[in-house]
C-alpha positions as CSV (number, residue, x, y, z in Angstrom):
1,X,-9.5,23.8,9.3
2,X,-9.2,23.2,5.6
3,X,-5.9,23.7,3.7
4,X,-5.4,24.3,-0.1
5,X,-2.7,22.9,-2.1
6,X,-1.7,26.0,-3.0
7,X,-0.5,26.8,0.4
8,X,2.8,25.3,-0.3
9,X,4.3,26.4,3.2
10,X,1.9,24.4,5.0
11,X,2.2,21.2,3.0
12,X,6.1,21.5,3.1
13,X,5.9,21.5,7.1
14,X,3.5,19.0,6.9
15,X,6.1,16.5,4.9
16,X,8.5,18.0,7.0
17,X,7.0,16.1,10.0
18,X,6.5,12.9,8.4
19,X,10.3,13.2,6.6
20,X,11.2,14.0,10.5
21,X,9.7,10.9,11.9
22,X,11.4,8.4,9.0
23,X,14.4,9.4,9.6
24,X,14.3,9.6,13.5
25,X,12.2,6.7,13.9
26,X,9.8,8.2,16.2
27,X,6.1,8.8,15.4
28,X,5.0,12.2,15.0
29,X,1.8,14.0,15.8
30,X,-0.7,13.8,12.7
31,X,-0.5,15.7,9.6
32,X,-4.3,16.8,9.5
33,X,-3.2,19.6,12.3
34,X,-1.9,21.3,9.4
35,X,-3.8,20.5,6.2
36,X,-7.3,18.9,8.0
37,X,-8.5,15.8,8.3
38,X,-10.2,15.3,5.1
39,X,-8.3,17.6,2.7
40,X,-7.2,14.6,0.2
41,X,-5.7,16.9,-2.3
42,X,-3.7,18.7,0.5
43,X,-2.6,15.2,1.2
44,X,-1.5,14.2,-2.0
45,X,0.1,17.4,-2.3
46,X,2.2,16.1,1.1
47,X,3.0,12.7,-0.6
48,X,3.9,14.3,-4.1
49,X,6.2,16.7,-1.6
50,X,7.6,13.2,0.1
51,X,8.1,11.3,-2.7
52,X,9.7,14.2,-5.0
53,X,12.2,14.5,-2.1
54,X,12.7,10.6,-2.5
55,X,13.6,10.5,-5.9
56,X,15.8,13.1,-5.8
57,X,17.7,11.4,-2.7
58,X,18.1,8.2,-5.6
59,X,15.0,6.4,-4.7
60,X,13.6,4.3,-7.9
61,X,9.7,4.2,-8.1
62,X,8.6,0.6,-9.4
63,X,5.0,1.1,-8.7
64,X,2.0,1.7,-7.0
65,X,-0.1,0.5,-3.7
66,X,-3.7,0.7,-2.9
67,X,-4.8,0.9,0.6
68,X,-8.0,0.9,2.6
69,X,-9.6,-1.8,0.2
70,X,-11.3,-3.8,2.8
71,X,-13.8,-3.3,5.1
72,X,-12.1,-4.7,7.9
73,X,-9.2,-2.7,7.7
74,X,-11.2,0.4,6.9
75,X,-12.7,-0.4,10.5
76,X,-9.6,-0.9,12.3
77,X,-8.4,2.7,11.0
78,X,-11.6,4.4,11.3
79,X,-11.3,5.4,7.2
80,X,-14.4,5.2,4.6
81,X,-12.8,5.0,1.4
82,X,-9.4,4.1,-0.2
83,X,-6.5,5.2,-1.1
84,X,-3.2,4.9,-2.9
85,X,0.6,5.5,-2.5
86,X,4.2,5.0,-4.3
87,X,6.3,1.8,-4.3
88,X,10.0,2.3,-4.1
89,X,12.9,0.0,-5.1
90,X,14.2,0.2,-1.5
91,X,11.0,-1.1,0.1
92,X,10.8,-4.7,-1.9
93,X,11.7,-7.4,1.2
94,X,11.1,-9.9,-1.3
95,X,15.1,-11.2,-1.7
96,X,15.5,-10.8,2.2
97,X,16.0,-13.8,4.2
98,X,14.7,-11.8,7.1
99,X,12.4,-8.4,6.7
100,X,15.1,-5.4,9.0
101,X,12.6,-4.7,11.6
102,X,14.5,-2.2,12.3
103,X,13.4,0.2,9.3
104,X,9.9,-0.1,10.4
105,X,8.1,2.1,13.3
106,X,4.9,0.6,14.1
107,X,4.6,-2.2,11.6
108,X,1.2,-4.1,10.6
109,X,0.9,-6.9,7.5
110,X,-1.8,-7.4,4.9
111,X,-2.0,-10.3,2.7
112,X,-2.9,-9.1,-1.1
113,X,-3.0,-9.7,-4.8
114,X,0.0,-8.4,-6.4
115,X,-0.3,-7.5,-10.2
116,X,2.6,-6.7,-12.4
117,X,1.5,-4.2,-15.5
118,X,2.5,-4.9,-19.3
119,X,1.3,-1.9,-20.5
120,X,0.4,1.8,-19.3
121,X,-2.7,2.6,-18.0
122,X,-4.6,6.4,-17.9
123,X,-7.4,7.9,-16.7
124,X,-9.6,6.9,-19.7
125,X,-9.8,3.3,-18.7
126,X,-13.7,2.2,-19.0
127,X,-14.1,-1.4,-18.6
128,X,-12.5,-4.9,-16.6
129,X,-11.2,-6.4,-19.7
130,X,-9.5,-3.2,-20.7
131,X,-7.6,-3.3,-17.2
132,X,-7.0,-7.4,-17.7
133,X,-5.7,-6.8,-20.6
134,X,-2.8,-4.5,-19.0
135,X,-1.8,-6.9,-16.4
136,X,1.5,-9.5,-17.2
137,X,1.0,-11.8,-14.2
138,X,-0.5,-11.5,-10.5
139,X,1.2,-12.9,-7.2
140,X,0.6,-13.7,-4.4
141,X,2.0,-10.7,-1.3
142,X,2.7,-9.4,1.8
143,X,2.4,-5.8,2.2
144,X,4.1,-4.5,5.6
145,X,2.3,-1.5,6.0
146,X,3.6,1.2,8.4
147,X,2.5,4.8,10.7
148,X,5.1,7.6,10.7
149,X,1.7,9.0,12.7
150,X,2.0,8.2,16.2
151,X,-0.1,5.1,17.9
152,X,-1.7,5.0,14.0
153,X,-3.8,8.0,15.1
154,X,-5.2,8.6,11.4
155,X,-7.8,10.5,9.5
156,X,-7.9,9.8,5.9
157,X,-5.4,12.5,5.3
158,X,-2.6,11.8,7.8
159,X,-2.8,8.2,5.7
160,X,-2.3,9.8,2.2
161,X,-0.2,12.5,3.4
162,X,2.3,9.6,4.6
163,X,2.4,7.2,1.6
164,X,-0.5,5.2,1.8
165,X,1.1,4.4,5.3
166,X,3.4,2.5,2.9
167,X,6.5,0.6,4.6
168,X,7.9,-2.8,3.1
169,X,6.4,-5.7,0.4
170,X,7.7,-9.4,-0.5
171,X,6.2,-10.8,-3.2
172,X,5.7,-14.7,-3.7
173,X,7.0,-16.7,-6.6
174,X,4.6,-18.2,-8.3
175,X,3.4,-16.3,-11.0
176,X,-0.3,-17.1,-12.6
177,X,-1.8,-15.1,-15.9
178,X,-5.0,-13.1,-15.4
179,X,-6.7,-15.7,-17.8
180,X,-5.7,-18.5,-15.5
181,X,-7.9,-17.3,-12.5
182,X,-10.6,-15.1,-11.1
183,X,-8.6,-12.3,-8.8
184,X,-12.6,-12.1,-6.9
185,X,-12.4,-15.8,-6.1
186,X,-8.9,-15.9,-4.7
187,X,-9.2,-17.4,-0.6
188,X,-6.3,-15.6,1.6
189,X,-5.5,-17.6,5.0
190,X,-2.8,-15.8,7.0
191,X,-0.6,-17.0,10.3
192,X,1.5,-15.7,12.4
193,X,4.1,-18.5,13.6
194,X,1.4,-20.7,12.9
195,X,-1.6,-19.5,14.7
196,X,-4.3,-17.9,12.7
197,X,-4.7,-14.3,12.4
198,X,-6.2,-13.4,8.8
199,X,-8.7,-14.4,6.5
200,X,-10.5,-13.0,3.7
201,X,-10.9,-13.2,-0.3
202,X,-10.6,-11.2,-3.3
203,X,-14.7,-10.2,-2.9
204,X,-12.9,-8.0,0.4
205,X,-11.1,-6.0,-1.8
206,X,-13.4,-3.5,-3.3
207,X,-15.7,-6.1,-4.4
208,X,-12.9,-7.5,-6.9
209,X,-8.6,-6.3,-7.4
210,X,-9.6,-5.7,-10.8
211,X,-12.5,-2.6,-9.8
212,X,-9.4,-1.8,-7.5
213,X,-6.9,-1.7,-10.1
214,X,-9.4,0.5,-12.4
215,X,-9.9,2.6,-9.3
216,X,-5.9,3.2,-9.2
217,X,-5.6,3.9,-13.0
218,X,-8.4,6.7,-13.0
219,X,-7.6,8.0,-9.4
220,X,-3.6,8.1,-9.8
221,X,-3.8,9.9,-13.1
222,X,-6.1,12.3,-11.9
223,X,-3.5,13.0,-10.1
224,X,-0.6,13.3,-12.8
225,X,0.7,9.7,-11.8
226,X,-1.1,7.4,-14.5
227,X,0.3,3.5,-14.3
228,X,3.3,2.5,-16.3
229,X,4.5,-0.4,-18.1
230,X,6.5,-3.2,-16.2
231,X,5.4,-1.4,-12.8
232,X,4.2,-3.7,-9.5
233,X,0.8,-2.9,-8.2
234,X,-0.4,-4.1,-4.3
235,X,-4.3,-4.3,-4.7
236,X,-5.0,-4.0,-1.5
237,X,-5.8,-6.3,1.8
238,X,-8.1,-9.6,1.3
239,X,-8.4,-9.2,5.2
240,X,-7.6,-7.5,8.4
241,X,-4.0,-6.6,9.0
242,X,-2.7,-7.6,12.0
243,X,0.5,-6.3,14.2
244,X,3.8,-8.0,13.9
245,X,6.9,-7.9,16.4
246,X,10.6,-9.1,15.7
247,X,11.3,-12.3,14.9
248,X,7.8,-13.3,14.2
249,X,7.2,-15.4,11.3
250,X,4.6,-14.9,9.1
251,X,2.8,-17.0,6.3
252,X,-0.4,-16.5,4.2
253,X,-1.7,-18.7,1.7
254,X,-3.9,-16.9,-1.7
255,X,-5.8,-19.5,-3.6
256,X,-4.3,-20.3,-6.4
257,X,-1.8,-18.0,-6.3
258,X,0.2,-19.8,-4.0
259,X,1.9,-18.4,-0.7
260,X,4.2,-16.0,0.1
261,X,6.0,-15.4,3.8
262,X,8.5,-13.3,5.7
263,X,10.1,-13.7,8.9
264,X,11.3,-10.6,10.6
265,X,14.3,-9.6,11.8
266,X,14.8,-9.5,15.6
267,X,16.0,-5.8,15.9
């Protein structure tokens, strides 16, 4: 079945089931029922549809995510290519002594390379040092990425079509300059509760986070959402995710950037 985005009725029931299944907390059936399974503009079309409805419940956007980076994790979704979805205020766990389980359905974390932007970015960005030079400081972070698609049953657009499967980020503390290190050459170990179940590096992440920042500034203005000033950017996994449960614990480390950890909630 394919689905224009000019069939407004079909993408409004189509972010009517993934609206449904945040706010009830039980996975729905996938999206691409309605819109197909590799109608990205459809999908967007859902997000845009999400995400409007977001902002004008009060939610803040403070920036961007790109998702399906690395191979690995492309493999473990069954997805060829990546993707990208909208950071809100509410969904920085960074200041939280313990992550609330309990807003997420079928949680998973990623370790990544967090850049914060100093200065816009459009669609007309053509080289690395162009996208270095719009980038204030990198971190090291967790993304906690999430399914409002039950069992994570997901073409390519039941992931757009909910956020990027966006859910929560923390973001570490240490703070290093682009001109300080190579974002290719970072080394990402990741535990959980000590016992290893990560590991990747910044070559993982569409060969570099910089080509995946570029990638972001042409792809999300394409899409009338260029990059702003001041806004936080998630690159994208160095490595596979892997499932978390409450209470769990978990710690990865990002050459040089430092580490950055979370322990969940147990309910």
């Amino acid at each position: 079945m394919t689905t224009t985005v000019r069939d407004i009725s079909i993408i409004r029931a189509a972010a009517d089931r993934i609206q449904t299944a945040f706010v009830t907390g039980q996975p729905a059936l996938p999206v691409r029922t309605l819109i197909g399974a590799e109608d990205i503009d459809s999908a967007y079309a859902v997000q845009q549809e999400l995400n409007a409805r977001r902002v004008a419940a009060g939610g803040v956007v403070i920036g961007r995510k790109i998702g399906l980076t690395a191979p690995s994790v492309q493999q473990q979704l069954g997805v060829d290519q990546p993707d990208f979805g909208v950071l809100f205020a509410d969904m920085d766990a960074s200041g939280e002594t313990l992550v609330p389980y309990r807003k997420l359905l079928q949680p998973k974390v990623e370790a990544e390379v967090a850049f914060v932007l100093a200065e816009d970015i459009d669609r007309d960005v053509s080289s690395e040092d162009q996208i270095r030079r719009s980038i204030r400081y990198a971190v090291a972070a967790l993304e906690i990425v999430d399914s409002r698609i039950a069992n994570w049953d997901l073409s390519i657009a039941d992931t757009v079509a909910d956020n990027a499967s966006s859910g929560l980020f923390v973001l570490g503390e240490n703070r290093l300059g682009i001109d300080e290190f190579e974002p290719r050459d970072v080394v990402m170990r990741m535990s959980a509760d000590g016992v290893p179940v990560s590991a990747g590096s910044g070559a993982a992440c569409l060969g570099d986070p910089i080509l995946a920042l570029m990638w972001l500034a042409r792809t999300a203005a394409a899409y009338g959402q260029p990059l702003r000033a001041g806004q936080i950017v998630l690159s994208g996994a160095l490595g596979p995710m892997a499932a978390v449960r409450p209470g769990v614990h978990v710690e990865a480390e990002i050459e040089p950037l430092g580490s950055v950890s979370a322990t969940f909630s147990e309910a």
